[in-house]
N, C-alpha and C positions, 0 to 999 in steps of 0.2 A: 538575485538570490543565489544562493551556493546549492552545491550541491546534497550535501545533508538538509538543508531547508527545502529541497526540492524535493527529496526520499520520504521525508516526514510528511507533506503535504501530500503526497500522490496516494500514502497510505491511510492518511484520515479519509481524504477522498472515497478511497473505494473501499475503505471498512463500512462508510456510513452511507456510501449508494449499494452496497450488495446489502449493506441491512436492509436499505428501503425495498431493494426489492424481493427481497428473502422472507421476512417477517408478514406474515398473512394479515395482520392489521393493517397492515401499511397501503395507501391508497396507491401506492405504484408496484404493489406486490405481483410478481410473475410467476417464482417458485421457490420452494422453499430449499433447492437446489444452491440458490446463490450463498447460501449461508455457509458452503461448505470453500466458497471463496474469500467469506469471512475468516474464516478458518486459516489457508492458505498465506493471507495477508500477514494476518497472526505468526503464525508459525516463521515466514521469513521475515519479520518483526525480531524476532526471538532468536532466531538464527545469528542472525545480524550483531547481537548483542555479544554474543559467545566468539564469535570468529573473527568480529570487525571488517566481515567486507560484507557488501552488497550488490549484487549485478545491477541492478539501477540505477546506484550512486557508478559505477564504472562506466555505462554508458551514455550518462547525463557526461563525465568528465571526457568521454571521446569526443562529444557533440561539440565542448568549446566552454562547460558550465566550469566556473573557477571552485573551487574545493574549497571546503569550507575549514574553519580551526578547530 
């Protein structure tokens, strides 16, 4: 995988486990705290979009992960 398929996947990841554990319906609910990590996610989501960098996609590319097109 590259790096950008790496960025994408780490943040569906943890959108959709801080939902689980964020949203009170949810059988693995903890607090409704995590939603503000939701949030977070989001926002350097968004970031990312305007500036074209990512600190995650930089240090996947230090570890050795090849860049994507």
């Amino acid at each position: 995988m590259t790096s950008w398929q790496l960025v994408r996947m780490f943040a569906g990841v943890f959108i959709l486990l801080s939902l689980a554990l964020g949203i009170p319906g949810s059988p693995l609910f903890v607090s409704p705290w995590w939603l503000a990590f939701t949030a977070f996610v989001g926002a350097n989501l968004l970031q990312s979009a305007f500036t074209r960098w990512c600190l995650l996609e930089t240090i996947l590319r230090k570890l050795g992960v090849k860049p994507g097109c």
